[in-house]
N, C-alpha and C positions, 0 to 999 in steps of 0.2 A: 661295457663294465657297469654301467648303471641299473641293466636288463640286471645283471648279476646281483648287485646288491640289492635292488628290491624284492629279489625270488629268496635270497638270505634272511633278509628281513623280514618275509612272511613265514619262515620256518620256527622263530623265537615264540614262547607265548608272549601275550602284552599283557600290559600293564598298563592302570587310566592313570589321569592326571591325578585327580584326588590319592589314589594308592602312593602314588610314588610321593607323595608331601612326607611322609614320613620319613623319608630322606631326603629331604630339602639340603639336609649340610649347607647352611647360610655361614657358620664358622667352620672351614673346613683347610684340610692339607690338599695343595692340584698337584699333577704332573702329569704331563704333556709324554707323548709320543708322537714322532711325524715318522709315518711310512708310507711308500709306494703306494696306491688305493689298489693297485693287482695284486698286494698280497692279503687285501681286507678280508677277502671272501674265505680264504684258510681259516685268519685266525677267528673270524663271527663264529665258522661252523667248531672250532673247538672250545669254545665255550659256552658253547648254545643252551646247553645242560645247567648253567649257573644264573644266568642270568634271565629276563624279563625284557620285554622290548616296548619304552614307551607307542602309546596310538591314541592319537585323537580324531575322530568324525574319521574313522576307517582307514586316517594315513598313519605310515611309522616312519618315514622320510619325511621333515619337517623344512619349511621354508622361514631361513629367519635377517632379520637385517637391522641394521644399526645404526645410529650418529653417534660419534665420540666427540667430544668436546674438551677443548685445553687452551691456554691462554693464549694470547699474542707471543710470548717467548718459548711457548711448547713448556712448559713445566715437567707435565707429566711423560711426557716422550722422553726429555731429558733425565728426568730423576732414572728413568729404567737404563736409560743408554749410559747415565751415570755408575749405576751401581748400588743407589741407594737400595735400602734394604726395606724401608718404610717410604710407602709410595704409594698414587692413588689413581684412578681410574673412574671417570664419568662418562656415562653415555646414556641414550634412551635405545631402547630395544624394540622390533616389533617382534611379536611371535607372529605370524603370519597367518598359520593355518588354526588358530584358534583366538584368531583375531584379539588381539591384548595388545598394549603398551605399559612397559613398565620404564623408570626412570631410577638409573640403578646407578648406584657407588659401593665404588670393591678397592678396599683399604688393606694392601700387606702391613702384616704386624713387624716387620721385623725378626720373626721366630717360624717364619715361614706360614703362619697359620693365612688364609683370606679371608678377610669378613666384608658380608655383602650384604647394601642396605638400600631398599627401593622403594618405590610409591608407583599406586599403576596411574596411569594418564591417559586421556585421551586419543592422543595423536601424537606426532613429532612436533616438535619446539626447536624453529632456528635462535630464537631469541627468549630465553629462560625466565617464564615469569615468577615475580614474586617468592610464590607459595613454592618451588623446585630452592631459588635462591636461598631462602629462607634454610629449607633442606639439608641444601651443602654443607653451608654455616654451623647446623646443628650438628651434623653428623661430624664433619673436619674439623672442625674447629676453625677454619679459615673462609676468608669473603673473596674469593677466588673471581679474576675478571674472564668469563668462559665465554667462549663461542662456537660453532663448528666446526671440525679440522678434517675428520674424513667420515667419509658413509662405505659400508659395507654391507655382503650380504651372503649366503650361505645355506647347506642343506645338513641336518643335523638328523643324527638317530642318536636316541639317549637309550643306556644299557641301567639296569636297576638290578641290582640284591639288595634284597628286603631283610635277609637273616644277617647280613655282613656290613650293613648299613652303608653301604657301598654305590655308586653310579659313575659311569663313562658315559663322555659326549662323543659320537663322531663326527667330524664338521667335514664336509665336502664342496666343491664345488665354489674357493673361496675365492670373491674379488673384490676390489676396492673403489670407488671413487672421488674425483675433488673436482668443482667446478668445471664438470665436462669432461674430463679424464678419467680413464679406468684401466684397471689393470684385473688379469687374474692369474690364478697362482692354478693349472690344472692338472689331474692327473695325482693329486696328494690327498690322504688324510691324518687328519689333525687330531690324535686321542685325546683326552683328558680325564683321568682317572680323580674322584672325588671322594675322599674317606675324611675321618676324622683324623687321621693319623696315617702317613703311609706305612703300606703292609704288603708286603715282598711275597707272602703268598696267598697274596689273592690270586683267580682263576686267568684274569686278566693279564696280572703283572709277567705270570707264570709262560702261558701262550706267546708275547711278545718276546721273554726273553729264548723259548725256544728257537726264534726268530733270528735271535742277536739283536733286537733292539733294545736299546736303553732308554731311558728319560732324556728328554731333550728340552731346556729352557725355550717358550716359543711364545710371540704374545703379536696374537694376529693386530694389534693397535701398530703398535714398532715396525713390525712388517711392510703395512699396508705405507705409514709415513715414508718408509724410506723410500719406496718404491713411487712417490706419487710429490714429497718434495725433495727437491734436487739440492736445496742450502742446508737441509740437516745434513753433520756429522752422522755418520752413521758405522766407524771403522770396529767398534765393539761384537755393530750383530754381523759385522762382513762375513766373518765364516758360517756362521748360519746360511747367511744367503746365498753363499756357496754352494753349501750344503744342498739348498731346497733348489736352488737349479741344478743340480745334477739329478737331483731323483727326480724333477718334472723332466727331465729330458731325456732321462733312462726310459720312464715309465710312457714315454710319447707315442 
């Protein structure tokens, strides 16, 4: 399958880095799709017409990985498993193949909007200095006590229209770890559609539902926790993860 989707992925035109800033969508509407990765290669080639395939230094299959970070009580694990509406997300990012660190905060509004506020950084930070803390404080409004909770990591093809101001992620290949343990979830991918607004007919939206896929709430942070601590509650995303075991075992 993956022979497959990189032969898909050279059929796309690309798109550089620089081009695609113009859709940035830092305040933007997400929605998520989780399907089968055997049924990726249909829906890329029907919409292969609409879209643009980011490539950096010759790749369109990107390697990317993460720390997220949340309190001693899980805050932010909790606020999502809660329900809240307004809620927050820290982590530092590598991009991999175009070697960068950014140290990113994604704050739902409540109105479904996401806004995403970063700084690039050197490297990874088990221990948050200063000038990051300082960051949070600004950006939250709160002096939050953070440390590392989980590392992840991941292959991503990013889809762009430029005339629709429009991008999808596809994340592949997603696993988790904490202090020596790991898990991964295979055999799935993870859409995420990026507009200013959701829009039902976009090329995108369109191809999946001829599908029968719908929007599916997914948030590879909750995932990765549940899967990796055994004292979180976790009875909200049960049927998600339901869900995503039966399509990793369908698609095995």
């Amino acid at each position: 399958m993956k022979t497959c989707i990189n032969s898909i992925a050279e059929e796309f035109d690309s798109i550089s880095l620089e081009e695609m800033d113009s859709v940035s969508l830092l305040k933007r509407t997400d929605t998520k799709f989780i399907i089968p990765e055997n049924k990726l290669e249909e829906i890329l080639s029907a919409v292969q017409s609409e879209y643009k395939l980011l490539e950096i230094g010759g790749r369109r299959v990107m390697n990317y990985n993460s720390l997220y970070f949340d309190t001693p009580e899980k805050k932010f694990y909790l606020d999502h498993h809660n329900g809240k509406v307004r809620r927050t997300k820290i982590r530092i990012r590598e991009y991999v193949d175009y070697k960068k660190f950014f140290f990113e905060i994604k704050m739902k509004d409540g109105k479904g909007n996401t806004n995403k506020s970063r700084l690039t950084i050197p490297h990874f930070e088990l221990e948050l200095p200063k000038l990051l803390q300082q960051f949070i404080i600004e950006t939250t409004g709160v002096d939050y006590d953070l440390r590392p909770v989980l590392w992840n990591k991941f292959k991503r093809m990013t889809l762009v229209n430029i005339e629709h101001k429009e991008r999808a992620t596809i994340d592949l290949d997603l696993a988790f770890s904490h202090n020596g343990i790991g898990e991964r979830i295979p055999n799935l991918a993870i859409i995420e559609l990026k507009q200013e607004r959701y829009d039902r007919s976009s090329a995108l939206v369109k191809a999946l539902k001829k599908h029968s896929i719908n929007p599916l709430g997914f948030s590879k942070y909750c995932t990765g926790m549940t899967k990796l601590y055994a004292d979180l509650k976790y009875n909200v995303f049960k049927p998600k993860l339901l869900r995503l075991n039966k399509l990793t075992k369908i698609t095995a």
